[in-house]
TORRO-528762 format. One record per residue: residue in three letters; x, y, z of N, C-alpha, C in turn. Coordinates in steps of 0.05 Angstrom, whole numbers, always signed. Layout:
<recs>
> residuo;n_c1;n_c2;n_c3;ca_c1;ca_c2;ca_c3;c_c1;c_c2;c_c3
> ALA;X;Y;Z;X;Y;Z;X;Y;Z;
...
</recs>
This chain:
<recs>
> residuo;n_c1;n_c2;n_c3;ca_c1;ca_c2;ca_c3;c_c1;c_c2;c_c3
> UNK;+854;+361;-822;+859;+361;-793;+838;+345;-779;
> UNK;+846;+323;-765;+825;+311;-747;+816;+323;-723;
> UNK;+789;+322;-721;+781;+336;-698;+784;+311;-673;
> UNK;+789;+330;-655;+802;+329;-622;+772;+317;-619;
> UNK;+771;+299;-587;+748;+284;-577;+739;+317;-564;
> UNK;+750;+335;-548;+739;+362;-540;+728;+375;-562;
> UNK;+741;+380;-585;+730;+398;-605;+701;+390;-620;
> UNK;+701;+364;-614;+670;+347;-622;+648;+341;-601;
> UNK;+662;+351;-573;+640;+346;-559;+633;+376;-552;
> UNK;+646;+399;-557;+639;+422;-559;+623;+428;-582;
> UNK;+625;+417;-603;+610;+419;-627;+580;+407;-620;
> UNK;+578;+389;-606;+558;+376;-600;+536;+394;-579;
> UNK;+553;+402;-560;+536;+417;-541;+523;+445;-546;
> UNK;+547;+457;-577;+531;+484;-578;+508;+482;-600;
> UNK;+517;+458;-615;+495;+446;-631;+462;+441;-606;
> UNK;+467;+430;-585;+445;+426;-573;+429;+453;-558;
> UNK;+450;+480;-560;+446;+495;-545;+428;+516;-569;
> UNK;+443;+505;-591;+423;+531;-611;+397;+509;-623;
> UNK;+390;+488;-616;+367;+474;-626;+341;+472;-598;
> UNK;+352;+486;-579;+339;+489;-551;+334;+524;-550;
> UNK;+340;+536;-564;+332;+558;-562;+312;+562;-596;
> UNK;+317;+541;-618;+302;+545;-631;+272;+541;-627;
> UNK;+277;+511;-600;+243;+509;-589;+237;+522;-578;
> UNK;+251;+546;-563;+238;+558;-545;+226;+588;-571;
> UNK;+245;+592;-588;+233;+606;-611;+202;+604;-625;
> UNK;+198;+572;-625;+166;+565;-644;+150;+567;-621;
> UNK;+163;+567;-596;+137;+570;-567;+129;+585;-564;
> UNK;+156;+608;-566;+140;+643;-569;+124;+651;-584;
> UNK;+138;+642;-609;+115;+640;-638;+80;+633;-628;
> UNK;+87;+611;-617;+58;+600;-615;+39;+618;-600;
> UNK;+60;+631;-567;+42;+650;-557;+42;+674;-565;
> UNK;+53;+690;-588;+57;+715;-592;+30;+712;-622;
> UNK;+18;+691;-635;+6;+696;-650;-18;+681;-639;
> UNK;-32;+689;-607;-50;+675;-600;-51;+649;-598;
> UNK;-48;+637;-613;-57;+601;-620;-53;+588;-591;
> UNK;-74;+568;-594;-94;+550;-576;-92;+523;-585;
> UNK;-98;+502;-560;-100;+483;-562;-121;+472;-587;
> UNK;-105;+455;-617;-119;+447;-634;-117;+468;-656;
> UNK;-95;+490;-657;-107;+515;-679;-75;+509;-701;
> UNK;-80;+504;-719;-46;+501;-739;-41;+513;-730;
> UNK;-7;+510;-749;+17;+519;-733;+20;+518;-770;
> UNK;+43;+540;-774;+54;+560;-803;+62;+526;-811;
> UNK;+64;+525;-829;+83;+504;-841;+116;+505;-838;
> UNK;+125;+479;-850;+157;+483;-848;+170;+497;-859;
> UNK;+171;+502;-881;+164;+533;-901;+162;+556;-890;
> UNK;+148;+567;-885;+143;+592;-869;+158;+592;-834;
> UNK;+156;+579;-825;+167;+573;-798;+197;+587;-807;
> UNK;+215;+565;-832;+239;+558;-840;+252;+600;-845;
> UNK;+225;+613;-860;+225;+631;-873;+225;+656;-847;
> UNK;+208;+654;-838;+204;+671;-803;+230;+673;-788;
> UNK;+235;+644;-786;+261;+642;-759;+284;+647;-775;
> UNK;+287;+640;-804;+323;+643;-811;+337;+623;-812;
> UNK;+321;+605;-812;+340;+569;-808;+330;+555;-829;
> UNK;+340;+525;-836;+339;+507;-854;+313;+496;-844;
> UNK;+302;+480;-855;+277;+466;-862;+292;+437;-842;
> UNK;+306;+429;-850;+317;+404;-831;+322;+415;-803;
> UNK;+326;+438;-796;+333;+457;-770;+310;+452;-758;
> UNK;+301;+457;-770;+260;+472;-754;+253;+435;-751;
> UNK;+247;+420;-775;+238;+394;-779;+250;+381;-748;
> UNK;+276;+388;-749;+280;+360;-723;+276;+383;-695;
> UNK;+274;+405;-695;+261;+422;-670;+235;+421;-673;
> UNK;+221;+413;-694;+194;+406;-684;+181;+374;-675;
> UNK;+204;+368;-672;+202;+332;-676;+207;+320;-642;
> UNK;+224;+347;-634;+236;+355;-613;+200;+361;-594;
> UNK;+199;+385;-610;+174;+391;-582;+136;+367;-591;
> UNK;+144;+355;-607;+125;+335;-612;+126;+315;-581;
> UNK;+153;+308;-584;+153;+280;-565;+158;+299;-530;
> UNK;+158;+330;-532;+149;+341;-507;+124;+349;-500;
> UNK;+103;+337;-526;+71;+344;-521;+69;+379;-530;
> UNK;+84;+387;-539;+74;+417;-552;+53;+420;-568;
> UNK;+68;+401;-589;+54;+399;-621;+43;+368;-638;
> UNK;+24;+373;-638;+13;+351;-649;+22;+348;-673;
> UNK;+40;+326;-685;+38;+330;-722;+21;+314;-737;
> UNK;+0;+314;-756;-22;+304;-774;-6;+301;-794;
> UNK;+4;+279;-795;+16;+271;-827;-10;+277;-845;
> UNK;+2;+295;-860;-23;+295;-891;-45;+322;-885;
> UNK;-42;+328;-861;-64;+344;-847;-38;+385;-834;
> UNK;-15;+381;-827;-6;+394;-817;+5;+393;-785;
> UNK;+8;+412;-774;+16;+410;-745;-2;+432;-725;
> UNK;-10;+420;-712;-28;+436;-694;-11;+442;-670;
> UNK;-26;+451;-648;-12;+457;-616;-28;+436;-604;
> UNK;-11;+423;-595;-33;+392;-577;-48;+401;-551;
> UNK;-54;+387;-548;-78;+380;-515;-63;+377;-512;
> UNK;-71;+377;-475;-47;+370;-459;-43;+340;-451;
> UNK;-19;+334;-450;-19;+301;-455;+20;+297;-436;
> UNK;+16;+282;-419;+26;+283;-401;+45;+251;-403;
> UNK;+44;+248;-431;+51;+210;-434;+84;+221;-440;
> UNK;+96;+242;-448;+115;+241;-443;+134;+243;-418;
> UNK;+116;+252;-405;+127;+264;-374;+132;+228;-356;
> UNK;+104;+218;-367;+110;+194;-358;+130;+169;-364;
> UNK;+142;+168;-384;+161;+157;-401;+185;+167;-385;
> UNK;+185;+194;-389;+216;+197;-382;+223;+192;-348;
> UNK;+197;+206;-328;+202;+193;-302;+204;+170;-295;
> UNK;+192;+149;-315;+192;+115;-302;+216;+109;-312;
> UNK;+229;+115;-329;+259;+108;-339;+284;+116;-316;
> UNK;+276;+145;-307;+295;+158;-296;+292;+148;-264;
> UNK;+266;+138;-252;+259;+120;-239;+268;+88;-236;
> UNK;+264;+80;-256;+277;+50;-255;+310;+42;-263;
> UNK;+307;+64;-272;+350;+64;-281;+357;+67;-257;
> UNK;+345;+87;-236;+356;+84;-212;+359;+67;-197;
> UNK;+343;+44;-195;+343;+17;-178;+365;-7;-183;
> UNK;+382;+8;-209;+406;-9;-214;+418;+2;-191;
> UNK;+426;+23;-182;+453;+42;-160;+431;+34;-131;
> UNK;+419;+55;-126;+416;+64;-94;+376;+67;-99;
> UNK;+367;+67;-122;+339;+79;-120;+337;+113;-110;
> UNK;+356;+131;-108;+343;+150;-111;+332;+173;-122;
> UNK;+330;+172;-144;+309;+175;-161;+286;+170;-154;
> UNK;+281;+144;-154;+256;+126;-148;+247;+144;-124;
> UNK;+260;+139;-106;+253;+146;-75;+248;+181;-79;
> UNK;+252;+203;-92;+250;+226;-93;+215;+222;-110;
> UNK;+214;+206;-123;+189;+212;-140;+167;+189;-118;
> UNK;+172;+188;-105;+158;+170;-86;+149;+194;-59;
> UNK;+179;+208;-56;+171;+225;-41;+145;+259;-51;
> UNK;+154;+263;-76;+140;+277;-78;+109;+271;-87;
> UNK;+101;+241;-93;+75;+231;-93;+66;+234;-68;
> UNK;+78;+224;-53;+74;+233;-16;+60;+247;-7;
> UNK;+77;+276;-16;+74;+306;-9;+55;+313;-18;
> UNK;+43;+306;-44;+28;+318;-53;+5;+312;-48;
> UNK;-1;+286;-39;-21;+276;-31;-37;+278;+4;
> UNK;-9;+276;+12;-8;+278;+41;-17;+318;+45;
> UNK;+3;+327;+27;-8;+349;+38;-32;+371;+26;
> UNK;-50;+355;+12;-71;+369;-2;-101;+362;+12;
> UNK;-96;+325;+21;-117;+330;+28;-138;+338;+51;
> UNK;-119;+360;+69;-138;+369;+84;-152;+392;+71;
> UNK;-144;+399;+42;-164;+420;+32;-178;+410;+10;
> UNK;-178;+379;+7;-197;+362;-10;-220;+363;+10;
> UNK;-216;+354;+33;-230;+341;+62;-254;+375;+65;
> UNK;-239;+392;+56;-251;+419;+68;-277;+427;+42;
> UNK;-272;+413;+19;-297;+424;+1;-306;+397;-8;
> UNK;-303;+373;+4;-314;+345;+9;-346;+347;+7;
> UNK;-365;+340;-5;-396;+348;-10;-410;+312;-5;
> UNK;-426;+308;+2;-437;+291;+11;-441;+259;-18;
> UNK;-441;+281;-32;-436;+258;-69;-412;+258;-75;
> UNK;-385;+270;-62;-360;+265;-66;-352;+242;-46;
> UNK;-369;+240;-23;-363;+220;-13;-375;+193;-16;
> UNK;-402;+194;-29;-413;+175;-41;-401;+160;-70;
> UNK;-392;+171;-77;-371;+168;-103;-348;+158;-96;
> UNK;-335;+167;-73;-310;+154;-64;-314;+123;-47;
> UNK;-338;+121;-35;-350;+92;-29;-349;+79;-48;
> UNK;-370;+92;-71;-380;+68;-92;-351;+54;-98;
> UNK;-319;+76;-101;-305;+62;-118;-290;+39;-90;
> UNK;-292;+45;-71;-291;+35;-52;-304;-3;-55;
> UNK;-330;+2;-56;-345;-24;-52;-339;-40;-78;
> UNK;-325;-29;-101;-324;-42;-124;-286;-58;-118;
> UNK;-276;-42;-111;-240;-53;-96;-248;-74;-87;
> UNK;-268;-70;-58;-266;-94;-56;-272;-123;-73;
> UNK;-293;-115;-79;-307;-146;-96;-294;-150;-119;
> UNK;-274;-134;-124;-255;-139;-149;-233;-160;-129;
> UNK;-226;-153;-100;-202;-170;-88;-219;-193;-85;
> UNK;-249;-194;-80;-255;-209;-68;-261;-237;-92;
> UNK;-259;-223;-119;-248;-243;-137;-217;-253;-151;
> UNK;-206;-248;-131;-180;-241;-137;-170;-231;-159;
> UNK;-182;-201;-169;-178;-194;-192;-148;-168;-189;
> UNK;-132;-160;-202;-121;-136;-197;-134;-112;-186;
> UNK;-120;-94;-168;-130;-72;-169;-121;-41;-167;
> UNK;-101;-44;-187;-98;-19;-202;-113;+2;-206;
> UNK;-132;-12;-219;-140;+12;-234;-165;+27;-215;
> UNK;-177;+9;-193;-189;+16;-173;-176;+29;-153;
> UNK;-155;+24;-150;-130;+44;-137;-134;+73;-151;
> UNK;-125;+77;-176;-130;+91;-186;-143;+117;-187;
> UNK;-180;+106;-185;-192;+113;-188;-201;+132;-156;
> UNK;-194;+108;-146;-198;+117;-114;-193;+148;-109;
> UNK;-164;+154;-117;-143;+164;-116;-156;+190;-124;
> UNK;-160;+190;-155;-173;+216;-172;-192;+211;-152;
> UNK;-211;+203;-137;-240;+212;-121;-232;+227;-96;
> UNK;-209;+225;-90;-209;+225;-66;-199;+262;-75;
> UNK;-188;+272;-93;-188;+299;-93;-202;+309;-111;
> UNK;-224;+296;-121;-234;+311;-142;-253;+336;-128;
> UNK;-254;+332;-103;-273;+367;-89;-258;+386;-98;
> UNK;-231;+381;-98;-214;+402;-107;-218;+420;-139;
> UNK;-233;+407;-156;-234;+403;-184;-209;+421;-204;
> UNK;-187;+401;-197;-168;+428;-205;-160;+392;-229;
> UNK;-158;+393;-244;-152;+389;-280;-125;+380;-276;
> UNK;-98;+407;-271;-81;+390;-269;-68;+378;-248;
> UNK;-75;+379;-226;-73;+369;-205;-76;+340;-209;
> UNK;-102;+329;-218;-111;+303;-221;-88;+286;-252;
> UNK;-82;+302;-271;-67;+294;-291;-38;+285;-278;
> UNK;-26;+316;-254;-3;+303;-244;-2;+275;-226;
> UNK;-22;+280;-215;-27;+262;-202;-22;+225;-213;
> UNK;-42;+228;-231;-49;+208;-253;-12;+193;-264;
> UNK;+5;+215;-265;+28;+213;-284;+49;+202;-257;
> UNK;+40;+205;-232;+57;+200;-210;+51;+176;-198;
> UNK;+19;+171;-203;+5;+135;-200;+21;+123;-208;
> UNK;+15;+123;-243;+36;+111;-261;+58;+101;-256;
> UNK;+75;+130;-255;+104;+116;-246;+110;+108;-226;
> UNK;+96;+118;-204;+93;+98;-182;+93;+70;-180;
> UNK;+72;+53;-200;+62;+27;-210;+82;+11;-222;
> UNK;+96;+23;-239;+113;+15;-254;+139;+12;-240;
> UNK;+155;+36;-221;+182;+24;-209;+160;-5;-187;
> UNK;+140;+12;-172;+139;-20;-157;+141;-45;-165;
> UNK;+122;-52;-194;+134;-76;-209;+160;-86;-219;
> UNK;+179;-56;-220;+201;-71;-219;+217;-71;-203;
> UNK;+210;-65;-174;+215;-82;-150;+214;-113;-140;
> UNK;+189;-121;-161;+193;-145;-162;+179;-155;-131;
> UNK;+149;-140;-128;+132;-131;-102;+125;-158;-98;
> UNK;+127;-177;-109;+119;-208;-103;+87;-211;-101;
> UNK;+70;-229;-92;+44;-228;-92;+38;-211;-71;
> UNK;+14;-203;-79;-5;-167;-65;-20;-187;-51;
> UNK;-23;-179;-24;-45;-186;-5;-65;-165;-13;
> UNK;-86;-177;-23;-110;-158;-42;-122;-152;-7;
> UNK;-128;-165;+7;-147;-153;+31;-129;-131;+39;
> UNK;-98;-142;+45;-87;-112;+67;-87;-98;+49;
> UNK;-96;-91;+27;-85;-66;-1;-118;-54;+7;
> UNK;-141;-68;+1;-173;-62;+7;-176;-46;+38;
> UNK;-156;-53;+61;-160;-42;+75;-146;-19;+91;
> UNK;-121;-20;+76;-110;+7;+74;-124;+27;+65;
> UNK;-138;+31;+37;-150;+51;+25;-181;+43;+44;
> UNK;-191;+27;+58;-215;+37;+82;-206;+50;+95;
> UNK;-184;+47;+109;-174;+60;+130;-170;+94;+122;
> UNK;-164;+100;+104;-165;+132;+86;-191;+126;+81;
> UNK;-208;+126;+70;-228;+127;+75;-244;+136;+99;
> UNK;-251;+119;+114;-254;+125;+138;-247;+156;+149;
> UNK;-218;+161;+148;-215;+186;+166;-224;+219;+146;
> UNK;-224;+210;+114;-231;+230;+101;-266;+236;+111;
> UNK;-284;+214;+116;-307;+207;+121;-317;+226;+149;
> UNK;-288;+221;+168;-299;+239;+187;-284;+265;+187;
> UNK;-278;+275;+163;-264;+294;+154;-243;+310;+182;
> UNK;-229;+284;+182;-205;+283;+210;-181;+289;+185;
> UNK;-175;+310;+184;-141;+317;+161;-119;+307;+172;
> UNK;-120;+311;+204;-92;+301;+211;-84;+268;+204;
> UNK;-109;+259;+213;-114;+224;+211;-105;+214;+186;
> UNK;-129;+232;+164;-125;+224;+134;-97;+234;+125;
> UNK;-92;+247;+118;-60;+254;+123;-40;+227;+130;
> UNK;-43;+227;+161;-17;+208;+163;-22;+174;+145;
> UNK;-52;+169;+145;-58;+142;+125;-53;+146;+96;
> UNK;-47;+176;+93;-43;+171;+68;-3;+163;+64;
> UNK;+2;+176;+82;+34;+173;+86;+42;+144;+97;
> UNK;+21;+139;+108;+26;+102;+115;+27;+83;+88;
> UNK;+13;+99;+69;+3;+87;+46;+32;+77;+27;
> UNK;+49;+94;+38;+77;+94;+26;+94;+77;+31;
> UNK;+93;+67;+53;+110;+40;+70;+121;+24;+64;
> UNK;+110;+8;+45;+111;-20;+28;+139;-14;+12;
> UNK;+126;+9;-7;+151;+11;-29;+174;+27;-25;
> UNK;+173;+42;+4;+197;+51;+20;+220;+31;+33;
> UNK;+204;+11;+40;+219;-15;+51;+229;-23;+33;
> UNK;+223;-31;+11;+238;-41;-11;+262;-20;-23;
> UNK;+257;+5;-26;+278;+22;-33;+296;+29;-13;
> UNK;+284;+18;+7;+316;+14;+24;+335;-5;+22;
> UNK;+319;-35;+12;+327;-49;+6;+347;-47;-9;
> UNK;+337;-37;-35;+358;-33;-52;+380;-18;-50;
> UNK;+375;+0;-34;+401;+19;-14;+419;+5;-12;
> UNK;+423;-14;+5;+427;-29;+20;+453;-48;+11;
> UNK;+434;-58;-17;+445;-84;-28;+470;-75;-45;
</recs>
């Protein structure tokens, strides 16, 4: 009997539905027997023997939470529980980000908005435990932007950096990682906007201008420059609205 296009795409989905509860199975595992960032994980063998499933079952559910940053695998060595590592998160938003700029950009424009938010709305409680070497640190990266435009060099990664300074009073870990993962994809749909050449001064003096108001620890001020900060690559995702 040949199977029906429904009877194979039902086969498919409850197949995906019992290989999504098998990862959520080795996760419990992981927290129900303590284990920590860096501590093995049972072999495939034992895992296979614990849960009730095939060895190819478990193999491609752990292959599964590898490329979601769960589990580290050491060919030759075993499988540990990974650090936290956030390169998948970034992969899949810049995809789900730039696939959008074929239709309408919004995607793009939602992950744009919530870089926004988060920035716009944290740092009046960056501004509030702001220490006199957090702002000397946020200059230094300051005076180095410039003389990087002022050789017309990129400045990414001084962007960047700015960025992590500007909340590090906060000292919150993953705040600065999300952050870090929202730069990113940030960087990446704008290039493929196709942003044309960067006026390196108005880019140097946008981030003075935040600067500046974090300096006189004005939240409302810093706040809206940081939301001004967004402008550029809003105009363009309207663009693409549009077209």
């Amino acid at each position: 009997m040949t199977a029906t296009p429904a009877s194979v795409s039902s086969a498919r989905f409850s197949a995906q539905i019992r290989s999504q509860a098998l990862q959520t199975r080795i996760m419990d595992l992981i927290l129900e027997r303590g284990l920590d960032v860096g501590d093995a994980l049972p072999t495939e063998s034992e895992l296979s023997a614990e849960l009730g499933v095939g060895r190819n079952t478990v193999r491609e559910s752990l292959k599964v939470l590898q490329a979601l940053g769960v589990i580290e695998i050491r060919h030759g060595f075993g499988m540990f529980v990974a650090p936290n590592n956030f390169s998948a998160l970034v992969s899949g938003l810049t995809f789900r980000g730039r696939l959008s700029l074929r239709h309408k950009g919004e995607e793009a424009r939602e992950l744009i908005d919530v870089r926004q938010a988060l920035e716009s709305g944290l740092i009046g409680s960056a501004i509030d435990l702001l220490t006199d070497e957090h702002l000397a640190d946020l200059r230094a990266t300051m005076e180095a932007m410039e003389a990087a435009a002022g050789q017309s060099e990129p400045l990414a990664q001084h962007d960047a950096e700015f960025h992590r300074r500007l909340y590090a009073p906060l000292n919150n870990d993953l705040l600065i990682n999300l952050m870090d993962v929202f730069w990113q994809v940030y960087r990446q749909i704008h290039e493929a906007l196709g942003s044309g050449p960067v006026n390196l001064k108005e880019q140097v003096q946008i981030h003075w201008d935040i600067y500046d108001a974090v300096a006189k620890r004005d939240k409302a001020l810093a706040s809206e420059r940081l939301q001004r900060h967004f402008d550029g690559i809003r105009r363009k995702l309207k663009e693409v609205a549009s077209s």
